[in-house]
N, C-alpha and C positions, 0 to 999 in steps of 0.2 A: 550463765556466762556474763562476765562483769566488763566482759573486755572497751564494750562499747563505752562505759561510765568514762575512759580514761581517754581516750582518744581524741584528736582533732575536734575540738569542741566547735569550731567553726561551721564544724558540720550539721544539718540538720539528724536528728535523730529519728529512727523509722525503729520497728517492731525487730529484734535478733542480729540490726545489723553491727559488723563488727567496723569500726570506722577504721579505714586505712591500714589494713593486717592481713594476712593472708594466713590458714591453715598451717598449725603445727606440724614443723618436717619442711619446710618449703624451704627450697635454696633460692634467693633471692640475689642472683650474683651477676652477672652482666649483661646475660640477656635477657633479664627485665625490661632495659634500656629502651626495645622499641613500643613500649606504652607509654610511658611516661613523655613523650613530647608532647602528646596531645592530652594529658591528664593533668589536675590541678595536684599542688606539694599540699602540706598539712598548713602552710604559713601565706596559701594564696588567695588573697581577696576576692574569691569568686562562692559561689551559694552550690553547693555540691554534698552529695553522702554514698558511701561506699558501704557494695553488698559484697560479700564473702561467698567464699565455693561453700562453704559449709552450711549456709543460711540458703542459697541455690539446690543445695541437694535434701534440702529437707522440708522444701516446696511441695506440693500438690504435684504428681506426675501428670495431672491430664494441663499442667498449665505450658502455654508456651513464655517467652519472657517478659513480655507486657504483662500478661497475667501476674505474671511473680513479683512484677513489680508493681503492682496497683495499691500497697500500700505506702509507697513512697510520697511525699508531702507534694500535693498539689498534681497528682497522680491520677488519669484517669484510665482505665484499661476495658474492653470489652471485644466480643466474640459475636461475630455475626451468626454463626449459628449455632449461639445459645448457652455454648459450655466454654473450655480453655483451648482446644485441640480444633484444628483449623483456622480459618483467619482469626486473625487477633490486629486489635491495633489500638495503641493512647495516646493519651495527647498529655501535656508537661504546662500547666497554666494554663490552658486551654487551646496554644498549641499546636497544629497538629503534628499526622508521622513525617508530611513533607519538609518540615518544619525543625525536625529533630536529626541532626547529626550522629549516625552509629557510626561506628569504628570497630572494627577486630585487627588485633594488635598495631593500633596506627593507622590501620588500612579499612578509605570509609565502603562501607554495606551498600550508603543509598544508592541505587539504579541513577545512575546519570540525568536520564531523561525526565523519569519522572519526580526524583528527589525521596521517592517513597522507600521504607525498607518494606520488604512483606515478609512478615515471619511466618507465615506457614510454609516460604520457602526454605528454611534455615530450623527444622523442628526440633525440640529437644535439646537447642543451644545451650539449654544450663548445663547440660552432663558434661561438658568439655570445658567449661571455665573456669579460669582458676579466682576470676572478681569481677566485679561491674563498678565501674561509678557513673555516677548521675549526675550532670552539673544541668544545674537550671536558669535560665535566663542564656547571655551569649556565652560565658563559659571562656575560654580559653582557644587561640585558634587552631583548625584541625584542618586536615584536606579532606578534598569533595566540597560539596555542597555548605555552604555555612551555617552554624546552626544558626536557626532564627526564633528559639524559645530554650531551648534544650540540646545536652548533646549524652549520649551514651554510648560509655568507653569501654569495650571487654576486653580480655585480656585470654590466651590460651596460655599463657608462656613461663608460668612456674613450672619448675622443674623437681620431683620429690625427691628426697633423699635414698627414700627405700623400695624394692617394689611394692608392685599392690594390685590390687584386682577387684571388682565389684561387678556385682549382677544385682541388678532392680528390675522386679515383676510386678505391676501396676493393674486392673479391674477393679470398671467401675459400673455405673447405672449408660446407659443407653449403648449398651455391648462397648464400652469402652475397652480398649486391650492397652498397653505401653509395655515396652523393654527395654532397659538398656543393657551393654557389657561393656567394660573399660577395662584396659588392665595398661602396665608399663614397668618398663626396667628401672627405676630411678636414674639419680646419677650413676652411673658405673666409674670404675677408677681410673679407666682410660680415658674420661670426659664424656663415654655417647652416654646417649638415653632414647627410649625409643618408647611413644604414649600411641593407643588406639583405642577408639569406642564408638559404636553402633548404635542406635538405637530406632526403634521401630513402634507406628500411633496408629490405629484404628479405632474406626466409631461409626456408628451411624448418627451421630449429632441429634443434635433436640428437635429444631424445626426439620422440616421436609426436605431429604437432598442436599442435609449437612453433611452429610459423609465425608468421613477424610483417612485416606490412609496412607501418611508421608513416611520418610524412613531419613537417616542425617548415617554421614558416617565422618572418621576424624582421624587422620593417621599425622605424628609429625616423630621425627626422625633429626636428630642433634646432634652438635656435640660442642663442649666448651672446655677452657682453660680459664685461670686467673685474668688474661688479653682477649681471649679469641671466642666467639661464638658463632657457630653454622646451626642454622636451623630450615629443615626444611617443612611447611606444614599441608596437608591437602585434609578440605572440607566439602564434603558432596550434601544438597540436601534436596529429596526429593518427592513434589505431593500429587496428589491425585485426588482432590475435591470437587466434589458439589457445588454448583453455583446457588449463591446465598445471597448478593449481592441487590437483590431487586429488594427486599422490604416487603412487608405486607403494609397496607391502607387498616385504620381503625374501627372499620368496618365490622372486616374479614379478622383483625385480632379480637373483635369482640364473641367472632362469632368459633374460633378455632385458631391457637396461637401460633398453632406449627406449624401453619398454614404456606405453604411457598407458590410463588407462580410461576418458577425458573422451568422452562420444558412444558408448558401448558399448552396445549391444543387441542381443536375438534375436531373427531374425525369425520367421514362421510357419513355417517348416520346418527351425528349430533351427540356424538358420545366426547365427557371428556376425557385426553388419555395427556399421558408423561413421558415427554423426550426422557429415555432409558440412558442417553450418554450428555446430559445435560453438564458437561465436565471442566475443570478448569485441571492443569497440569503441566507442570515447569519441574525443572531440576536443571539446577546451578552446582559447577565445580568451581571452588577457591582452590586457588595454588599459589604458595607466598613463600618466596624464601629471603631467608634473614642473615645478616651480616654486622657483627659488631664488633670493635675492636678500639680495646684501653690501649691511647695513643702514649695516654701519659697514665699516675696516677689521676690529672683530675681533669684529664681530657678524654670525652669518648665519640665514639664515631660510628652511627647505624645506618644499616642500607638495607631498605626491603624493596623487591618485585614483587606485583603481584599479577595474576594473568585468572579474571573471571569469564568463562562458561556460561552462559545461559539460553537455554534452547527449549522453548515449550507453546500450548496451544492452549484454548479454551474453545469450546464447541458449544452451538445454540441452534436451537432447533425456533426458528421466525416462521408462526401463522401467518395468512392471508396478507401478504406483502405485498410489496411492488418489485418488479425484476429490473427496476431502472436504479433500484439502491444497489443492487450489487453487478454496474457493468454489463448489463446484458443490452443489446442492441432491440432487441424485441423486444414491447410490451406487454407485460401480464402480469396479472395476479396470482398469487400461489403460497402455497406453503416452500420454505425452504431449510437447507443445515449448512450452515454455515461453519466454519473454523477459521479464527484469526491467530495468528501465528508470531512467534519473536524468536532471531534468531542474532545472539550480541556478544562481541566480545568486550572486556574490559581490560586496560592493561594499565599500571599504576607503579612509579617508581619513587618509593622516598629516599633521603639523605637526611642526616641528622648530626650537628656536633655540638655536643654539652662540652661545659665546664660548670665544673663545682668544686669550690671552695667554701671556709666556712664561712664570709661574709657575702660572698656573691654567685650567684647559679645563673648562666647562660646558656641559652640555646639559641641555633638557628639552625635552618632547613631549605629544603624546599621540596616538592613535589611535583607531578608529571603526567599526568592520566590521559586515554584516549581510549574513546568510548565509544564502539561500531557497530551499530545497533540496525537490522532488517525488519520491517513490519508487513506482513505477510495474510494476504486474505483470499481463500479460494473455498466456496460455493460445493457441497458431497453433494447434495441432491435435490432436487424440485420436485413436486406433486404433478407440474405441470410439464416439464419435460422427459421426468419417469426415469427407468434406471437403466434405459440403451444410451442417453447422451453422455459423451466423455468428456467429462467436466474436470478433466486432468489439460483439456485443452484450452479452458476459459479459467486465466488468473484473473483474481476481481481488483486485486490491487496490490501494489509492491510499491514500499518508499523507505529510503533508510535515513539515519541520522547519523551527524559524527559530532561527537561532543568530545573538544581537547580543551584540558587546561594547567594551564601553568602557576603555580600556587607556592609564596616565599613567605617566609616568616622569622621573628626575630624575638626573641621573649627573654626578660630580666627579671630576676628577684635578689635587691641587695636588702642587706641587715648592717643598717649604720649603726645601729643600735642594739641591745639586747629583746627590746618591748618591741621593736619598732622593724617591721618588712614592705619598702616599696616596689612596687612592681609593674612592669613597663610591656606591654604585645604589638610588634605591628607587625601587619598581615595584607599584600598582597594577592589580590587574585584577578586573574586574568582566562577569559571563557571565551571560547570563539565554537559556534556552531554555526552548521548546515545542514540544514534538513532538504529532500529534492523525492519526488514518486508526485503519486494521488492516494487520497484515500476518501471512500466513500464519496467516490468521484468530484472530490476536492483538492485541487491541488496543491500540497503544500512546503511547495519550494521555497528557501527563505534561509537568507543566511546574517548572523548579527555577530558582535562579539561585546564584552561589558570587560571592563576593569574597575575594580572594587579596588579601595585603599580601606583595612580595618583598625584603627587604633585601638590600645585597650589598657588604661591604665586604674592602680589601687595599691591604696593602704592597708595594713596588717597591724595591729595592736595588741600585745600579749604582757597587761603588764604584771600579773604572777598566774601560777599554773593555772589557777581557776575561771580565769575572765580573758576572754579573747572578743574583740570588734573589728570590724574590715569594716573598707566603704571603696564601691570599686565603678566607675562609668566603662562604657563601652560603646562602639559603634559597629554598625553593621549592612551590609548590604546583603541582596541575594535575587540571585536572575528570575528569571519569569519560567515555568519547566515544560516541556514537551505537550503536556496533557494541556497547558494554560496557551503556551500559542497555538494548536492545532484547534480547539473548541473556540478561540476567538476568530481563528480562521472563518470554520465554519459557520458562524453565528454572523461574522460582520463580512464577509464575501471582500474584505479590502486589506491595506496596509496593515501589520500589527501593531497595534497603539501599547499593548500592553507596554509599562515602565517597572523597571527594578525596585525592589522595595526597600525601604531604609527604616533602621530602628537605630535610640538611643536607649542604652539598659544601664540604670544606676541602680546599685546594690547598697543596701546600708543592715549588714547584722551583728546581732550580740550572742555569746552562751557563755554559759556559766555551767561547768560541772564539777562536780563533790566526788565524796567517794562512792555515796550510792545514788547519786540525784543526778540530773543535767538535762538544761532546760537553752533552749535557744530560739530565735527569732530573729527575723530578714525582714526589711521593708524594700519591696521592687516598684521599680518605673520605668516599663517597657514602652519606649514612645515611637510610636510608626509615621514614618509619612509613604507612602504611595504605597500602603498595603494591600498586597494580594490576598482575599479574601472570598471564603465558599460564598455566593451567592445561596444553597441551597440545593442549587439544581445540579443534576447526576448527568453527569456526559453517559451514549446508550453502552460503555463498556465500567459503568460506577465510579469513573472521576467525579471528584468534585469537580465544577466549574466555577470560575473565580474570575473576579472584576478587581482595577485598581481600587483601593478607597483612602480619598487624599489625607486623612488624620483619623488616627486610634489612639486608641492606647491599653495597656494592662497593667493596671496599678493594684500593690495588695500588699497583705501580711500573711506571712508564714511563721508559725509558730510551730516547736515541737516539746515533748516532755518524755522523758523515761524515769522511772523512778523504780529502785530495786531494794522495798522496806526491808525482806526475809531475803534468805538463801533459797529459798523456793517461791516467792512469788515475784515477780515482775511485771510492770504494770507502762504503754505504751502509749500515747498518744501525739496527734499532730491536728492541726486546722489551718486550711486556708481563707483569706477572707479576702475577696477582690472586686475591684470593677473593670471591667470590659469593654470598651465604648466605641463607637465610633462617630465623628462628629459631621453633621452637615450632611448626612447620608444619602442617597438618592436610589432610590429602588426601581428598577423597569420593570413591568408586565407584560407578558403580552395580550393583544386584546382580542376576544373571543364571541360568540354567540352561537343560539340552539337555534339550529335549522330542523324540522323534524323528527326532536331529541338528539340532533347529531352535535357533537362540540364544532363549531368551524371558528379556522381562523380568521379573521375582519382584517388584519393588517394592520401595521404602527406599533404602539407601545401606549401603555398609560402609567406615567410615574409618578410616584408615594415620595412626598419629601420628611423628612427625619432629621429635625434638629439635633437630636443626639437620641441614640439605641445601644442596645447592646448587641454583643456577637455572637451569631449561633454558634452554639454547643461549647457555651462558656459560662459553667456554673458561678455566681458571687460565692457561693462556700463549698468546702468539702473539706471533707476530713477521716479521721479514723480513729479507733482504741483502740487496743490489745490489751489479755491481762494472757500470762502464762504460768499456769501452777507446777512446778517440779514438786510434790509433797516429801520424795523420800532423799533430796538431792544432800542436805547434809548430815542424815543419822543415819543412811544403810551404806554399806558396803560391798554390797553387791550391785547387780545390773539395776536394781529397781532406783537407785536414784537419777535412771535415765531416762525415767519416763514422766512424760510431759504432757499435761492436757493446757491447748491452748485457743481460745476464743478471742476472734478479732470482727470488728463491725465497718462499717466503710458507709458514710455519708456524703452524696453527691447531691447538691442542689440542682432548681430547677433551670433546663436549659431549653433553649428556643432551636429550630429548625432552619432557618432563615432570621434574615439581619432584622426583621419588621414588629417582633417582641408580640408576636400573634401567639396567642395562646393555643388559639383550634391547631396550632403545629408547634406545636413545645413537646419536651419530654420532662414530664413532672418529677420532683424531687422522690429520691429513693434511700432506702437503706437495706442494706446486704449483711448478714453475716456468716460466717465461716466459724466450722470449728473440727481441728487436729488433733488426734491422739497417738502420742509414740512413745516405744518402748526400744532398746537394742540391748541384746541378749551378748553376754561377754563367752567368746569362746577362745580357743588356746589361740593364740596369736589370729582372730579373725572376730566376728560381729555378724549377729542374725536381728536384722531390723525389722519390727512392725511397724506400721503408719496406716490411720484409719481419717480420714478426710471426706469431712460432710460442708457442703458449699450450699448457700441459703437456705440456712440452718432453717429460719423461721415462714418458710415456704413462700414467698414473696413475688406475687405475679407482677413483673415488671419488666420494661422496657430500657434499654440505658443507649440506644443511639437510633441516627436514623436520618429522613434528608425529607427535602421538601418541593413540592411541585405546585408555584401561583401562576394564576391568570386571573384579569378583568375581564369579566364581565359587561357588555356596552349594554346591556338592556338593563340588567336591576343596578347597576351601578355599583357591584361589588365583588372583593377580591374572593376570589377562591381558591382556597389551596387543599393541593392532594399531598401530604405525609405519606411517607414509608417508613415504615419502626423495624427495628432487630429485638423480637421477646428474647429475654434471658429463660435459661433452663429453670424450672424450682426445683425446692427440695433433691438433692441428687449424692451420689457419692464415690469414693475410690477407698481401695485398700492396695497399701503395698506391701511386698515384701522385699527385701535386697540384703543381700551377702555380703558382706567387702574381707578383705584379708591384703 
């Protein structure tokens, strides 16, 4: 596939992707319209690359989307327990998910509160995409949550020409099972079209009590004219995991990696045994409908609703506690089960009016979201009050949040010139919350609001088909989220100090593509003032916990390479190479000693000063290759020149746990590789596909993320810190099968 050689060369170049195209057959006709407000043109000074449905469906089935995209430049993806199927989450220059802006068509994913997407919510999201893009650094502005590294853009909303149908059968190594079915009418001549697909994930995961069995479904239901577009789309997805979230100590991975402690206690006779519903479990309905309508030739106008569902629990089974953490008026000690609960709606309306012409493309907008969100925590049973008390009459705690905002935008791309595209973003945003309950007998009433002003302007330089340069600044802000004021609550018992954080993102890249060559490269300066950043430590439900820190930054190079000598070999690479930093740092401890082997707290704090560090779980390099062999692509004429053996490697340097560049809690530099084999067998109007997928090829025991817990010590005078690591799966594998017609 060559398509890539030709395309947006401004784009970074990753392993199959097709830059800026979508699948042969696709009607790309007006209602496309509601992506494209928040996606970057081929001619826009921002550092972006586009993945294809094609390059999506030909993925690894046990991956969810991080996964899929972990070889994107400056990319880093991984799986708490251990394989692709369950949580998953990456980070985009180091990043994180709070950090990164999703979007399904137009309409942002992240949870309001927390800023996070969680894709074990949403499984299987490739089977229903028609494309991805990637923009890195601020990107272009979008509603929701601002991006503050990254944004990523899917799209559901091509429409095919003809019908079609596919079934994909997935098993793999640790009872892995995957399914999907899709089919749909195309366009029909009366305008409808009508698309649906299922799919369903099971595993027992690598470590202990990864288990996941989520299931996604996708119905959307249309219809368009040359003017007019109705679409209506519903998205369900639903999991049912194992909690993985705790980490293992390097102890306990040196001694057994699968090791989990999630559900651990002792019973009356000093046996250890495993909470049996040690659970986490949510399902979210999306419901969006779409309205567009060509006002003029080169006027157009989109309107989406959207109205998200989300209603679920996780369950923990708490040894030898205290009954004063969860509400109880009596004191004692006990085993307990606890379940904390979320019960939120989401409602989201955009507006949108383009004009394009051939020297000028304008947009503006605005958006509208209110976010109603219940936190819900009630106590199934005690050791100590046994199973006659009705603990349907003791709630431990109830608090909800309302997060609304109001979100405008303006965005220009004129062409004074043939070589020459400048381009102008301003972006309002306006967030007013209230939060009011207790929780964990805290109480955390508090209401603030922020107004963000976003500029965003750049250059475009094309001056013949081969050489394209941008150079684009940006500014940005972004609130402080749910998990960051509630743990500051807790921790400082006063006023929330937390501030908004600010970045400046200047972009400067070059590519050059041939007919078989293309080669490109970005220099970034991500500059922070008041950034919110993980301390390290794990709030008791696996937030990060984050402090202001008055100056950072993320400066680097990204560089990419494809090169395609033969008809049958292709050969891919990228590397990033960066610094991390944050200046003038200040680290708190808290401070401890051994009373009769026992940890106790002493009270106060002892702080580590840090002229300048780097950022936990921000590698200086990473990178990747791919080489892909088609041997038979151009002398057979049969199915065999559809088969592909392809080998990709993935280099992530080393990263720290905390801001303190401690080694005893680092995650040491690794390398991973992958290797696919496929074939699709040509039948009368339809396709029988093999895919054979082997993931650390070269069996590699390693770890790729994880978090950190210090204290000081007042007797020996030194820090200690306890890690928690996520081991990756080794050696492991999947085989698919899928049908399409």
């Amino acid at each position: 596939m060559r398509g890539f050689l030709f395309a947006a060369v401004l784009h970074a170049l990753v392993p199959g992707i097709v830059q800026g195209t979508e699948p042969e057959g696709t009607v790309e006709r007006i209602d496309s319209a509601v992506v494209l407000t928040s996606r970057a043109g081929e001619s826009t000074p921002v550092t972006f690359s586009m993945v294809s449905k094609e390059e999506l469906r030909k993925a690894n089935p046990i991956n969810s989307l991080p996964m899929s995209l972990s070889l994107q430049p400056s990319v880093i993806a991984v799986n708490e327990g251990g394989t692709g199927l369950g949580y998953s989450k990456m980070s985009v220059r180091g990043s994180k998910g709070s950090q990164i802006n999703v979007t399904l068509n137009g309409v942002t994913l992240n949870d309001a509160e927390s800023q996070e997407v969680f894709w074990v919510n949403i499984p299987a999201l490739s089977a229903v995409l028609s494309s991805v893009q990637l923009q890195r650094g601020l990107g272009t502005s979008a509603s929701g949550p601002g991006a503050f590294g990254a944004s990523v853009n899917m799209s559901t909303s091509s429409v095919g020409q003809s019908p079609f149908g596919n079934v994909e059968i997935g098993y793999g190594s640790y009872d892995t099972f995957t399914a999907t079915a899709a089919a749909g009418t195309g366009l029909l001549p009366c305008g409808l079209y009508f698309n649906a697909a299922y799919s369903k994930g099971i595993t027992d995961g690598y470590i202990r009590n990864a288990y996941a069995d989520v299931q996604s479904a996708f119905a959307v239901l249309g219809w368009m004219n040359e003017k007019h577009s109705l679409r209506l789309t519903w998205l369900m997805g639903e999991q049912h995991t194992g909690i993985t979230w705790n980490g293992i100590d390097l102890v306990q991975y040196a001694k057994d990696r699968r090791f989990n402690t999630a559900g651990m206690y002792t019973d009356a006779h000093g046996n250890i045994r495993y909470y049996d519903n040690e659970t986490d479990n949510y399902m979210q309905n999306h419901l969006q409908f779409n309205y567009t309508c060509a006002l003029t030739e080169r006027l157009l106008w989109s309107n989406t609703f959207n109205w998200t569902r989300g209603d679920g629990y996780f369950e923990n089974y708490k040894p030898a506690d205290l009954s004063g953490n969860y509400g109880f008026d009596t004191d004692f000690s006990g085993d307990f089960i606890i379940r904390e609960a979320l019960l939120n709606d989401y409602f989201v309306f955009n507006s949108d009016l383009r004009y394009k012409s051939d020297a000028l493309n304008v947009s503006a907008g605005v958006n509208l979201s209110r976010y109603d969100g219940d936190h819900i925590g009630n106590v199934l049973w005690s050791d100590v009050l046994g199973d006659s008390y009705d603990y349907s009459s003791h709630r431990w705690y109830l608090n909800n949040g309302l997060k609304q905002e109001v979100n405008a935008y303006a965005r220009a791309e004129y062409v004074p010139l043939s070589w020459l595209t400048a381009y102008a973003d301003l972006q309002y945003r306006g967030i007013f919350l209230d939060m009011e309950g207790p929780e964990y007998g805290v109480s955390l009433d508090y209401s603030t609001q922020w107004h963000f002003f976003n500029p965003r302007a750049g250059l475009s330089f094309s001056w013949n088909p081969r050489n394209r340069a941008y150079f684009s600044a940006a500014a940005g802000h972004r609130e402080p989220s749910r998990s960051d004021i509630k743990a500051y609550i807790d921790r400082q018992n006063e006023d929330v100090g937390l501030k908004p954080e600010k970045m400046l993102d200047v972009e400067v890249g070059y590519s050059y593509a041939a007919e078989n060559i293309a080669v490109s490269a970005n220099l970034y300066f991500m500059e922070y003032w008041d950034m919110l950043l993980e301390t390290g430590k794990l709030s008791n439900v696996g937030y990060a916990i984050k402090d202001n820190v008055d100056r950072g930054w993320r400066r680097g190079l990204e560089v990419s390479f494809g090169w395609e000598p033969l008809q049958w070999l292709r050969a891919d690479a990228n590397v990033t190479l960066s610094l991390n930093q944050i200046k003038d740092y200040v680290f708190s401890l808290d401070k401890i000693s051994y009373v009769d082997g026992e940890m106790t707290w002493t009270g106060g704090q002892h702080q580590m000063r840090f002229g300048r560090t780097t950022m936990l779980m921000s590698p200086s390099v990473s990178g990747m290759a791919r080489l892909a062999f088609s041997p038979w692509k151009g002398i057979a004429s049969n199915s065999l020149k559809t088969t592909t053996l392809a080998v990709d490697g993935k280099l992530v340097g080393k990263q720290y746990l905390d801001n303190t560049m401690n080694d005893d809690s680092s995650v040491p530099a690794y390398f991973v590789a992958n290797l696919s084999l496929s074939h699709e067998f040509a039948l009368k109007g339809s396709s029988l596909g093999l895919g054979l997928y082997i993931s650390n090829l070269f069996n590699n025991m390693y770890y790729a993320d994880g978090w950190a817990w210090n204290v000081y010590n007042v007797d020996t005078k030194k820090t200690e810190s306890y890690p928690g690591i996520y081991p990756q799966a080794p050696l492991n594998f999947m085989f698919k099968v899928s049908y399409r017609f």
